[in-house]
C-alpha positions, 0 to 999 in steps of 0.5 A, spaced: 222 163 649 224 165 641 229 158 638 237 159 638 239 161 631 244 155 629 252 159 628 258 157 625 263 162 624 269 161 619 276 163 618 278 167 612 285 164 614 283 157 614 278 158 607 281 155 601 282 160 595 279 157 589 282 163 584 285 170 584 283 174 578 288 180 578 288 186 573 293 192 573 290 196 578 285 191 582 284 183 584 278 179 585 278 173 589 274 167 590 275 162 596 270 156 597 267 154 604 265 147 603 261 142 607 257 147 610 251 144 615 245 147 616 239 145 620 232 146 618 230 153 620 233 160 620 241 158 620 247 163 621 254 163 617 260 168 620 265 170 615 271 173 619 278 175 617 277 179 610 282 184 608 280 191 611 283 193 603 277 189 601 271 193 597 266 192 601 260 192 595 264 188 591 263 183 596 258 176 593 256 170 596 254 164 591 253 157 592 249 151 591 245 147 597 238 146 599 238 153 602 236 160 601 240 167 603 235 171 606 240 176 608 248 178 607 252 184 613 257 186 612 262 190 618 269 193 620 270 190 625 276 189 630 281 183 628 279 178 633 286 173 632 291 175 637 298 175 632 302 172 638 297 166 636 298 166 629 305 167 630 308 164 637 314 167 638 321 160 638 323 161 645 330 159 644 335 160 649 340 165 647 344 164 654 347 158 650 356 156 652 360 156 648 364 150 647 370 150 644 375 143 643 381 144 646 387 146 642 390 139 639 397 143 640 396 146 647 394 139 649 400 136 647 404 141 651 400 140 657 401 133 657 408 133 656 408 139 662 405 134 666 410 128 664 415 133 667 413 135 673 411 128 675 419 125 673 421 132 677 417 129 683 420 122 683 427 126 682 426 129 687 424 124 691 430 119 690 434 125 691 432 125 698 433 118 699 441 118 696 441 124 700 439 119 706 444 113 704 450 118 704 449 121 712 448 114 714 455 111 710 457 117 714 454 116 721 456 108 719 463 110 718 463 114 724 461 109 728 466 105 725 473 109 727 469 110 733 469 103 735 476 102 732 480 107 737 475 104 743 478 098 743 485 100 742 484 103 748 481 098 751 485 094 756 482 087 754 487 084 749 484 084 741 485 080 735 489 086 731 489 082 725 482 080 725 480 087 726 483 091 721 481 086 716 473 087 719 474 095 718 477 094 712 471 090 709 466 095 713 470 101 710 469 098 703 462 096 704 460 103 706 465 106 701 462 101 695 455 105 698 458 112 698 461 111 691 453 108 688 449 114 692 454 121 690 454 118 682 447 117 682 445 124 686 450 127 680 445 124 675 439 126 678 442 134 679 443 132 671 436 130 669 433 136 674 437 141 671 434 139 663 427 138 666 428 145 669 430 148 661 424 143 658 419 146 663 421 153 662 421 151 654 415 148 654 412 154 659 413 158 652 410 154 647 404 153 653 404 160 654 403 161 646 398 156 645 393 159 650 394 166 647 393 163 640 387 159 643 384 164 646 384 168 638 382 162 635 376 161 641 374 168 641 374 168 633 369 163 634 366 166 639 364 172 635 362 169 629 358 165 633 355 171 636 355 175 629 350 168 626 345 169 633 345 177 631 344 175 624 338 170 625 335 176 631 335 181 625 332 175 620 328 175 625 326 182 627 326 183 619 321 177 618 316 180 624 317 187 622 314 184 614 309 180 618 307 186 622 306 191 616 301 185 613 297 184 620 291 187 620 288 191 627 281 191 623 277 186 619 271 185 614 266 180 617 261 177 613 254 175 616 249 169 611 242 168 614 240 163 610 233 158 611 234 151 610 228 147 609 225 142 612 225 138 606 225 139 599 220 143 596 217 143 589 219 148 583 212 150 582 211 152 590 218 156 590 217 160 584 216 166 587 223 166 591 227 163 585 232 169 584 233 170 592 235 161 592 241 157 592 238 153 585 238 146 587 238 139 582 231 137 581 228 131 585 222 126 587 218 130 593 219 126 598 215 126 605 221 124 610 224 130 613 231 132 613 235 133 621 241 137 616 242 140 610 249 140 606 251 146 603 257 150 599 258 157 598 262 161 593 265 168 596 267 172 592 270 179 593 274 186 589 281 188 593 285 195 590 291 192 594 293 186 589 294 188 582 299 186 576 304 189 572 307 187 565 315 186 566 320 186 559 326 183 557 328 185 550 335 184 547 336 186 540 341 184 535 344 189 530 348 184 526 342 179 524 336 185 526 332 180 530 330 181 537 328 176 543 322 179 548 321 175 554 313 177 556 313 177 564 308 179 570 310 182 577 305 180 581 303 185 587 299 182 593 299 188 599 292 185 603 293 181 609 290 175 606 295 170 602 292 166 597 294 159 597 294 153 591 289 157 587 288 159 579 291 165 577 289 169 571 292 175 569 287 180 566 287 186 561 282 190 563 281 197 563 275 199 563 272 204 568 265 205 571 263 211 574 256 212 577 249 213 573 250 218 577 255 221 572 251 226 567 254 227 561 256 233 559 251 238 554 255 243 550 252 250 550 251 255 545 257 259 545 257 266 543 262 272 542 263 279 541 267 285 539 270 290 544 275 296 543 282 295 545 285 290 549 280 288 555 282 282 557 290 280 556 291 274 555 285 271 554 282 271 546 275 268 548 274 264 540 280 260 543 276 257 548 269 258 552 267 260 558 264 254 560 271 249 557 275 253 562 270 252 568 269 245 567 277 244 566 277 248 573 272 244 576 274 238 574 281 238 578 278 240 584 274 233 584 277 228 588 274 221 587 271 219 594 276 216 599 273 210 601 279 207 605 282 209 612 289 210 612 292 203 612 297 205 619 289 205 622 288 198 618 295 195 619 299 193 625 299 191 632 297 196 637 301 196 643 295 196 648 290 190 646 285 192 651 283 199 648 281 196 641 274 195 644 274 203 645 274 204 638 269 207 634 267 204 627 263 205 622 256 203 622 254 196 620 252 196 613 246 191 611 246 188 603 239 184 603 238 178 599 231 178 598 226 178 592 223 184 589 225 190 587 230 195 590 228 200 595 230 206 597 233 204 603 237 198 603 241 194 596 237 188 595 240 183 590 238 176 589 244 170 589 247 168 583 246 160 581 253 157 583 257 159 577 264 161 576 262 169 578 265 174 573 269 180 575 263 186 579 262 193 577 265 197 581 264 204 584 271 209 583 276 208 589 281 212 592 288 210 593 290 209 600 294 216 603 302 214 601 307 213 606 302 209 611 304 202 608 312 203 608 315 202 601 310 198 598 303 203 595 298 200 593 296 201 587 292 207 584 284 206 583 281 208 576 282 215 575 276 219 573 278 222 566 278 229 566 272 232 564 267 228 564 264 228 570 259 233 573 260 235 581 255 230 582 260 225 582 262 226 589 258 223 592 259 215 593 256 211 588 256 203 589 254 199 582 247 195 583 250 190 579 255 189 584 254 183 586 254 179 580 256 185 574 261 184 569 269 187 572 270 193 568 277 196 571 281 203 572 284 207 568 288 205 561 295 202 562 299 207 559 297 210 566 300 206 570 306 206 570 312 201 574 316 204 579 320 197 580 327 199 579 328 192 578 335 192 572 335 187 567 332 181 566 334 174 570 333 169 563 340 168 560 342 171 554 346 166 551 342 160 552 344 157 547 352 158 548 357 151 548 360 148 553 367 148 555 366 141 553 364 143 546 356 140 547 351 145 545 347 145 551 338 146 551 336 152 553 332 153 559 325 151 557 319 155 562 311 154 563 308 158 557 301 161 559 295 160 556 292 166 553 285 168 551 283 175 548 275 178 548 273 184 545 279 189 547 280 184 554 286 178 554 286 174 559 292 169 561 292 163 566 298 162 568 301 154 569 300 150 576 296 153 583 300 159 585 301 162 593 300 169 593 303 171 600 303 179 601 310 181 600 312 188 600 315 186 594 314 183 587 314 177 584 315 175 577 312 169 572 314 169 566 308 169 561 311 169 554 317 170 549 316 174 543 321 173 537 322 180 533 323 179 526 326 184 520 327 189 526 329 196 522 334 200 525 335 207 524 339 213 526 336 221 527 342 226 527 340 233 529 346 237 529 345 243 530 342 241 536 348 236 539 352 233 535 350 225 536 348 220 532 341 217 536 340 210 534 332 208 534 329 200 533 322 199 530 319 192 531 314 190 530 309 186 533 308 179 529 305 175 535 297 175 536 299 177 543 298 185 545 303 188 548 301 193 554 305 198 556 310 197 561 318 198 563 324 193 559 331 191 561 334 192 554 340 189 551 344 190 545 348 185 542 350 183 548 351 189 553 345 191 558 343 199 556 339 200 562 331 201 562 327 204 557 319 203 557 315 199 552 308 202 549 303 198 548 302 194 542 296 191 539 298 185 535 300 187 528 302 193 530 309 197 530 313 200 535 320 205 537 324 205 542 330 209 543 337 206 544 341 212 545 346 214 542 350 210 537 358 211 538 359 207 532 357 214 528 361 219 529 358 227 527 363 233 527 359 240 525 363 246 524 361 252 526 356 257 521 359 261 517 356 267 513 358 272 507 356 279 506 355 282 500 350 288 497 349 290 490 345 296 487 347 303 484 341 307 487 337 301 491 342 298 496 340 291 497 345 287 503 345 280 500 348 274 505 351 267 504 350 262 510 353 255 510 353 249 515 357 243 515 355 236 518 361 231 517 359 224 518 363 217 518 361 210 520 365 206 523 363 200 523 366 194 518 361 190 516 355 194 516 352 199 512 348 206 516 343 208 514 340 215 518 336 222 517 340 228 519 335 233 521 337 241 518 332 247 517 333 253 513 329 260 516 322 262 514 321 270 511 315 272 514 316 278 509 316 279 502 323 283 503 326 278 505 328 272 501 330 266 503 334 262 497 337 255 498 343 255 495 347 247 496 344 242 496 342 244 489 336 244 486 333 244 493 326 247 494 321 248 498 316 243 498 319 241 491 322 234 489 328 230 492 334 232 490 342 228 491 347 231 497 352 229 499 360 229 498 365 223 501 370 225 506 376 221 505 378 223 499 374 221 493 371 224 488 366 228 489 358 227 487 356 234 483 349 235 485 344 233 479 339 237 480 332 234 480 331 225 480 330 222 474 323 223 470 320 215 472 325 214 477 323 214 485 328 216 490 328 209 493 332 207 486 335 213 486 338 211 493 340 205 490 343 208 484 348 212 488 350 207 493 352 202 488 354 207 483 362 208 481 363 214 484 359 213 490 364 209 495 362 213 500 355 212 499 350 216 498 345 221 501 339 225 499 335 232 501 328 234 501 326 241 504 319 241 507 314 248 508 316 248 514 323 250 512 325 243 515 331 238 510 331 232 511 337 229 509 337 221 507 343 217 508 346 211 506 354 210 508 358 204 507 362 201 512 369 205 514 367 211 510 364 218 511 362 224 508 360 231 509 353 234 508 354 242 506 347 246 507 348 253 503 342 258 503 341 266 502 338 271 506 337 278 500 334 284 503 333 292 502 340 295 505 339 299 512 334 293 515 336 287 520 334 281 520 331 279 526 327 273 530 319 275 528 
């Protein structure tokens, strides 16, 4: 009977992530699983619980120990964790009674209610027994008067004296008796007629205390029941995000590894160098070993975890300074959460295709001549039949769809038991053996324990949007247009894949950032003063360090992160980047729209490269909204756009023409256009510079000339000249012809802007071939001017101009 295989089985979930790599379209992840037993022989190690969005060739297992990989599996399978386990739902009782204090008031009301009744009943009681001594004073003196007149009548002689003194006294006693018990039978009628009235007043204030009770018990109540309903919702919410993350279907990673006996020579283990785990060199020994300790390094490639780069830039347009503040949002949308691991953020982009993608041979390209016109609209010297073909086959090609679609990979089905039912892909074997490779298997040699570099990969398709809620993954490398025969369709897995140096998607001017996210969430006026008059420090934050190689940069963000998925994204700070000398400048175009366009050139001093990304923007202050920032190696410059500036105001008349001919046998129409562009700064402390953008037509026939008129002196193609009249009033600047002989037009500017006559400013106008006048312009602050264009269409009489 065959030896049972020695198994342990480890949970991804309980793996400790030693570091996560993310690049702008991709992350790789490297988890370590320590203290691994083996016993001499054939030993079987399970992987469970990898991110179904984990590209499978890119998986590799590393290590160091006495052992030797002999072969690696990797399969989808389902996911064995049951989600009720992993996430046991908090059975609070939500049939809790509400108990509300009684209300101080309708307490004191109650009691004193209370009080009433009891005086009233003993009222009551005292009534009846003063009731009772008047009928018995009665019945007495009845008694008496009876006893009188018997012995007046009767025959025995009496004592008259004796008896009318005895019914004098009784009568009195009786009346004495009489008198006390109606007085106090008065008071008590009194007293329970005030008792009535105060019961009757205390029964309102009763009756408003419950109803003002009950509001206030049922306003509890309510607020009670909106905070229940709030934390079902949270409760609901954090299920439905846990659920959106819960994957039905898991990467499960199979290591055969042979764990000798004891240790072995280098020399007799030559051969199988590649396909081992290297070892510290140690005495040969004779005892054998019952166990052998070992740790792997696993390490795989995911496209639903990346980085995008996030900018805050404020601008001053008082001190032309700026501040960046250089941020990462960090996208993790596997079901995997990284916990304490070192996070570094990559720059790479590079693409690997395939060796299967050939590169493209020109053909010869020949042409010919037919009579009329055979094909409309197609000039065959303009492009080859072979360029469009290309382009055409090109659009067709979709790289290959490697992932299923993530509401088959995530989620939780309603019936557990149908999951056995499903029918997955083939297992897939990646052996670890010596020798070459073979046509029907990968078979790649284990790496020496070492920090592993990034894996070549093969071009992935994104998942289908919409599958995954909200949140997409983001895309895979695309593959650039032309470059690829239809070969490359086929799958194509890197055989360094397992060890091959990370080369990512496409560049970042592709991948753009759809988060809406405005403005930034560091202050401004960090260093504003306090109520108190102290000047408090600005926040200070963890900067990370960055390491550029070759057209790569790496940075290594502060402390050990958690990277939990979240369908949104998180933000670290990687830097700040101070602006200096930021040119701003201004570009009106008023034969098009009369607004005075603000743009900021800035230059980037830091030895950081800016990539491409969106930016919160600000501006003395006042957030404009989101612009987006190219990318910007260091030393090099950039423009963004800041809208229109409403300090610079722009008025443009409309065109005006006069018509004229001349000629006595030949007549010749001859016609004088002019524009007028009036602009005023209304800034106080500032002086604006701008270029105003005009163009004069360009005759495509030697009939029609075109000459231009004001500015004077202005050519085609020729030297600059002076332009340029004040608006306000003052006197105006004659146009002087051609600039100086030795005198550049910077110092012509110069010369105007501080001349005597020149409070406005000054301005000068080049004509470009293209027909273009380019008007520079300086405008002191407060003032304006006003920019005159003038130029004359001559042609034979009888003809019309048109556009050609």
């Amino acid at each position: 009977m065959e030896a049972q295989i020695p198994k342990q089985e480890f949970s991804i979930r309980k793996l400790g992530t030693k570091s996560v790599t993310l690049y702008p379209t991709k992350a790789q992840i490297v988890r370590n699983v320590n203290g691994i037993s083996l016993k001499p022989g054939q030993n079987q190690v399970t992987i469970i619980g990898l991110t179904p969005t984990c590209d499978e060739h890119s998986i590799k297992v590393d290590g160091t120990g006495a052992a030797t990989i002999t072969d690696l599996t990797v399969e989808l399978v389902p996911n064995p964790e049951v989600y009720a386990d992993i996430y046991p739902d908090e059975n609070e009782s939500d049939n809790e009674t509400f108990e509300e204090e009684s209300d101080a008031e309708a307490e004191k009301v109650t009691g004193q209610l209370k009080e009433i009744a009891d005086e009233t009943a003993k009222l009551e009681n005292e009534s009846m027994h003063q009731y009772e001594i008047q009928n018995n004073v009665s019945r007495r003196l009845s008694m008496v008067d009876l006893y009188l007149t018997n012995q007046a009548s009767s025959e025995n002689p009496i004592n008259l004296s004796e008896v009318t003194d005895g019914y004098r006294n009784e009568r009195a006693k009786i009346f004495a008796e009489k008198t006390t018990a109606d007085e106090r039978v008065r008071e008590i009628l009194t007293r329970l007629g005030e008792l009535a009235k105060e019961k009757r007043r205390l029964t309102r204030e009763s009756r408003k205390a419950k109803a003002k009770a009950d509001k206030e018990e049922a306003k509890a109540r309510e607020k009670e029941e909106r905070k229940k309903r709030e934390k079902a919702e949270e409760k609901a919410r954090i299920r439905k995000e846990r659920v959106k993350f819960w994957p039905k279907k898991v990467f499960k990673i199979t290591i055969s590894l042979e764990a000798p006996s004891g240790f072995t020579p280098a020399s007799s283990r030559r051969s199988s160098i590649d396909s081992t785990v290297k070892v510290p060199e140690v005495t040969k020994s004779d005892d054998s070993f019952d166990t052998a300790e070992i740790n792997l390094l696993l390490s795989y490639i995911t496209y639903s975890a990346s980085w995008t780069p996030r900018y805050d830039l404020s601008l001053n347009t008082v001190t032309n300074t700026g501040t960046l503040d250089y941020s990462a949002e960090l996208t993790n949308v596997t079901s995997e959460t990284w916990r304490d691991a070192k996070v570094v953020l990559s720059t790479s982009q590079s693409s690997y295709q395939g060796l299967s993608d050939t590169i493209p041979t020109l053909q010869p390209w020949h042409i010919r001549l037919v009579r009329g016109d055979a094909y409309p609209g197609h000039n065959a010297a303009l492009q080859s039949s072979d360029e469009i073909n290309q382009a055409h086959q090109t659009r067709k090609e979709l790289p290959p769809q490697v992932y299923q679609p993530r509401n088959e990979l995530f989620g939780i089905d309603r019936d557990v038991a149908p999951l056995a039912k499903h029918t997955f892909r083939p297992q897939q074997r990646v052996h670890y053996e010596a020798g070459p490779y073979s046509s029907d298997t990968r078979r790649l040699s284990a790496a020496p324990a070492q920090h592993p570099a990034p894996m070549a990969m093969a071009s992935r398709a994104a998942p289908p949007t919409g599958a995954f809620g909200s949140m997409q993954p983001p895309p895979p490398p695309a593959a650039p247009s032309g470059l690829f025969s239809s070969s490359s369709r086929k799958k194509q897995v890197s055989r360094s894949g397992f060890g091959g140096q990370a080369h990512g998607g496409a560049g970042a001017e592709e991948y753009e950032d759809e988060d809406e996210e405005e403005g930034g969430y560091y202050a401004d006026d960090a260093d504003g003063a306090t109520l108190g008059g102290i000047i408090e420090p600005a926040l200070l934050f963890e900067e990370s360090s960055f390491e550029e190689s070759g057209l790569t940069t790496t940075y290594d963000l502060p402390n050990l992160k958690t990277l939990a998925p979240v369908s949104t994204a998180t933000k670290h700070k990687i830097a700040r980047v101070e602006f200096k000398a930021v040119v701003f400048s201004h570009i009106v175009v008023p034969k098009l729209r009369a607004d005075a366009f603000l743009k900021a050139k800035l230059r980037n001093t830091s030895k950081i490269t800016l990539l491409k990304g969106s930016a919160g923007l600000t501006v003395d202050g006042s957030f404009l909204g989101q612009s987006t920032i190219p990318r910007c190696t260091a030393g090099d410059s950039f423009t963004l756009n800041l809208g229109v500036d409403p300090a610079v105001t722009v008025g443009y008349s409309r065109p005006s023409v006069q018509r004229s001919s001349s000629g006595l046998f030949t007549k010749e129409n001859c016609e004088v256009f002019t524009r007028v562009a009036t602009l005023t700064n209304t800034k106080s402390n500032s002086i604006v510079e701008l270029t105003l953008l005009e163009q004069v037509p360009i005759s495509e026939e030697e009939r029609l000339k075109i000459e231009i008129m004001t500015p004077r002196g202005l050519r085609i193609g020729g030297e600059t000249v002076f332009a340029g009249v004040p608006k306000d009033g003052d006197k105006p600047r004659e146009s002087i012809g051609l600039l100086a002989a030795g005198k550049s037009a910077a110092g012509a500017v110069r010369a105007g802007v501080y001349g005597k006559d020149s409070k406005w400013g000054s301005a000068v106008a080049t004509a470009k071939k293209g027909g273009e006048i380019n008007f520079s312009v300086k405008i002191n602050p407060g003032r304006g001017c006003k920019l005159v264009l003038e130029y004359e269409a001559t042609y034979p009489g009888g003809e019309t101009v048109v556009s050609a």
